[in-house]
Structures are given as structure tokens and as C-alpha cells.
N, C-alpha and C positions, 0 to 999 in steps of 0.2 A: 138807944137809937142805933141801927143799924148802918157800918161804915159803908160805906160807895165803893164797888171793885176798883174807880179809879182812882181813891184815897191815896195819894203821896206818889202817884205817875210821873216817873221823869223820864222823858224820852231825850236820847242821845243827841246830841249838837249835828253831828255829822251824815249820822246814818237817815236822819228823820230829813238834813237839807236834800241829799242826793235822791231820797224818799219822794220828798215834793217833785225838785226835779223830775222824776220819772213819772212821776204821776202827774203832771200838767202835761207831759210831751203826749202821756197814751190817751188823755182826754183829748187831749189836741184833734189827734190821730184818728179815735171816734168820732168827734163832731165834723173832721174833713170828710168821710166816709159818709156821713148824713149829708153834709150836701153834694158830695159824687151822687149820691144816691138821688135826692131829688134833680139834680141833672140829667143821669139817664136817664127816670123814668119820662124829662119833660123831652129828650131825643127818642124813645121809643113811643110815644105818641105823636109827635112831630111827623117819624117814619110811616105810622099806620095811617093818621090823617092822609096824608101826602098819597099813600096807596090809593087808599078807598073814594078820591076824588076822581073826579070829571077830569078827564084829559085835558090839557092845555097846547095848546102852540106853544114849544122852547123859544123862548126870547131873543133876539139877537143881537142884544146890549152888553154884555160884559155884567154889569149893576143888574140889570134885572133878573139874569142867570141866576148869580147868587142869592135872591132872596125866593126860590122857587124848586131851591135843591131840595130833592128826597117828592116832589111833584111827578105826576103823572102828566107826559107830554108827547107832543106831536109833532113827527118829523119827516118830511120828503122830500126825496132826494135820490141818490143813486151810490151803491157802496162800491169804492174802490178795490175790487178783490186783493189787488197785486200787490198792496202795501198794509196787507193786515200784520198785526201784530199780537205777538204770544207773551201771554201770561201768565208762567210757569206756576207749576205746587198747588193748582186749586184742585180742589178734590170733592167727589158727589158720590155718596152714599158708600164712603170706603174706596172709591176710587182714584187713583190719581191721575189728573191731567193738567189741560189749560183752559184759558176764556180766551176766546177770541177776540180782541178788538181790532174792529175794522174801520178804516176812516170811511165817512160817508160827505157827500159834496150835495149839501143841502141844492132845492130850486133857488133859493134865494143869493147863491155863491161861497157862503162861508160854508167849514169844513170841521168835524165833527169826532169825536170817536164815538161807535156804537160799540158795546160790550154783547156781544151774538147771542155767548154765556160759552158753556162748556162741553169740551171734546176729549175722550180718552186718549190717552200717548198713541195707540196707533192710527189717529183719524186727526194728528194734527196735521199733514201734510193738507193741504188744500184738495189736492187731488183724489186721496180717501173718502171725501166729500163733496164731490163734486156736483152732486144733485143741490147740496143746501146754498150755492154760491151761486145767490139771487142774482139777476142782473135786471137792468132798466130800471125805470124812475117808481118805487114805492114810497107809503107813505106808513111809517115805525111809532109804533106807541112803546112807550118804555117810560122807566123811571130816571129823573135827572140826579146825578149824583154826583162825587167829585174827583170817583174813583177810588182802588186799593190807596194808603198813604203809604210812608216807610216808616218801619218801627225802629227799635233801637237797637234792636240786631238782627235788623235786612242786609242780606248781603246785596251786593252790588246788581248795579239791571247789566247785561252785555248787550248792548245794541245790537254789535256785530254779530254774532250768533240767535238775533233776534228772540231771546229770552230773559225776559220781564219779571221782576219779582215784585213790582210794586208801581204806582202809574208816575210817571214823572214827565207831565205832558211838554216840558220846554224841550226834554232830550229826544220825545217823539214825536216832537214838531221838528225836529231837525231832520229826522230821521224819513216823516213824512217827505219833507220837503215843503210841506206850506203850513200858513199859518191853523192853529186850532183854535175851537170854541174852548175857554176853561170847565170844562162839563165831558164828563162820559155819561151815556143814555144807557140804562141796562136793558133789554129786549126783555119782554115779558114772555111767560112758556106758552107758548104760542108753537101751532105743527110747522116743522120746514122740512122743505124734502130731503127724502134721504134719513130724517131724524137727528142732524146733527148741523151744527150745536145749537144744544138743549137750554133754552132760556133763562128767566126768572132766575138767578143766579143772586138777586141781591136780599141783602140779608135783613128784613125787618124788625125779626126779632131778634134782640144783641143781651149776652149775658148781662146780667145785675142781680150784684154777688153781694153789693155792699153795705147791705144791712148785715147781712152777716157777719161783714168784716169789721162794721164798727159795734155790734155787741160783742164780737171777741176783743177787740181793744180794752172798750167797757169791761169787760169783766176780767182784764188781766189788769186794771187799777183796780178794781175792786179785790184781787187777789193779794195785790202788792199791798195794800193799806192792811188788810189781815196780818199780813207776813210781817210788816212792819210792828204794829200790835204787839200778835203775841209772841216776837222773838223779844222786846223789850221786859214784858211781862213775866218770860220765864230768866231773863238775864238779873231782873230784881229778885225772883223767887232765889235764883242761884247766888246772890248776894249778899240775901237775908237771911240765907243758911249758912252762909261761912262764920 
């Protein structure tokens, strides 16, 4: 009868504990990345749905905002030119500039940011553009969103110098001077005169990386259980020859 390769296998006390160890953590790791994964894909259809729908009237609840972000909506009102705001480092097609958010003073009274979309560095001044700086009462179709957030290594917003790295609407309610809806609207690419700025700016589709990440996880336990193997395997070989 033929012995079994693993006839008389004894694997090491310690190297095999810290073995598990690390191989529960990378399983961990992969199965996190499986539901990151089914999360984005349920926020990138969230975002498409929300596109490809019928316009709505933006809400004017607070509660009802929130459950309509990433919705296609309707807004009239009239934009405050003199208190827009820049949001630095965006960039369109290899270019660098900003997004303009402009406060907008809906008919109904409350006040608003609209996201314009995007201006090269020399057409941030207002006056560069003076054609696109609508005035009197329209009415804005756009997407509801919640704005740029801050990451973990945003550098700071400057108010004073009116340059924006991320939306932080309490600082730009101060800034406005009145209160805001919790919602930026982003303008759909849609012509303005002049050409500037250029809409549609938000971003539907968002990378999802993370199947990838959890078969590399996967397969770096499945590397470690190898390594653990046959480094025992040749430590008995190297044993059994002494």
C-alpha cells in the first residue's frame, strides 16, 4: 500500500499559529472587498437610475433632499453672480481649473448652491465670462448631489482667498451669508453663452477596482498556505537527512 505525501506531517507550533493569523486577516480583507464591491456597484446604479429619470422639483424639506440625491431636478430662481464660489484642482480633459458654485435664491426663498461646472484658470475671473453670467429668474435642471466631500489628505478650503478644495457648505453659508439648502445641483452640459462654464461635471461613473483587490487578497492566502507547506516539507526533508 502506498504511503500518503502527508504520512508523519508535523507542522511547527508557531510558524503554522502566526500562519493562521495572517490568513484569516487576508481572507478578512477579501471578503471586505466583496462587499465594497457589491456596494459600489449598488451606488453606481443608484447614480445611473437617478440620471436617466424624469426631472423632479428639488424639495424643500431638509428629509426629503436626502432621499433624492443623485435625482434629476428642477430648480427656479435667480443666481447670485457676486457671491460665487471656486473650487479649485478640477480638471477636464487634461486641464486644470475650477467649478463654479454659484448660490442661486430659489422663487420659493431658500437659497441654494448650483455647481455651473467647469472654467480654465484664465476664465476664472467672472469677468472672463461675462456672457455666461445669466441673470433674471430661470429655471435649472441638474443633478442633486451632496457635493465634493474631504478626503484624508484635503488640504484646507481658504475662504478668504476664495479657494475651495472640497465643499464644506456650514463654512460657505458663512461665507454666503445666508442660510443653505444641504444639496449642491450640478448643471447638466447644456450651451451657455460665451461657452463657459461647461456643465455636466458630475461624475456617474466612479472606479470599482474591487474585485480585483479581493482576488489579490485571495490569492495572496492561497500563496501563504503554499509557502507554509512546503517550507515545512523541505525542513522535515532537511531533518530526515541529518
Amino acid at each position: 500500500m502506498t504511503a500518503t505525501p502527508l504520512l508523519g506531517f508535523r507542522p511547527r507550533f508557531w510558524p503554522t499559529l502566526w500562519t493562521a493569523i495572517v490568513f484569516a486577516s487576508l481572507v478578512a480583507l477579501g471578503s471586505w472587498q466583496l462587499q465594497r464591491l457589491s456596494w459600489k456597484v449598488d451606488l453606481i446604479e443608484q447614480r445611473q437610475a437617478g440620471f436617466e429619470a424624469a426631472a423632479i422639483e428639488l424639495p424643500h424639506d431638509t428629509d426629503a433632499i436626502e432621499e433624492i440625491i443623485w435625482r434629476r431636478v428642477l430648480v427656479t430662481g435667480e443666481y447670485l453672480h457676486d457671491q460665487e464660489i471656486h473650487l479649485a484642482a478640477r480638471s477636464m480633459r487634461g486641464n486644470v481649473g475650477s467649478h463654479i458654485l454659484t448660490p442661486f435664491l430659489r422663487s420659493s426663498g431658500e437659497i441654494l448652491l448650483i455647481n455651473r461646472g467647469w472654467v480654465p484658470r484664465e476664465r476664472l475671473d467672472p469677468a472672463a465670462r461675462a456672457e455666461g453670467q445669466v441673470t433674471g429668474t430661470v429655471t435649472i435642471e441638474g443633478i442633486a448631489t451632496r457635493g465634493s466631500v474631504k478626503g484624508p489628505f484635503s488640504p484646507a478650503n481658504d475662504p478668504i482667498k476664495n479657494v475651495w478644495l472640497w465643499v464644506d457648505l456650514a463654512a460657505m453659508e458663512k461665507q454666503v451669508g445666508q442660510p443653505l439648502q444641504r444639496v449642491v445641483v450640478d448643471t447638466l452640459n447644456v450651451p451657455v453663452p460665451g461657452g463657459f462654464p461647461i456643465g455636466g461635471q458630475t461624475r456617474i461613473n466612479i472606479a470599482n477596482d474591487h474585485l480585483q483587490y479581493a482576488i489579490t487578497w485571495y490569492a495572496i492566502a492561497i500563496s501563504l498556505i503554499l509557502i507554509w507547506f512546503f517550507w515545512h516539507r523541505r525542513r522535515e526533508r532537511e531533518e530526515a537527512a541529518e
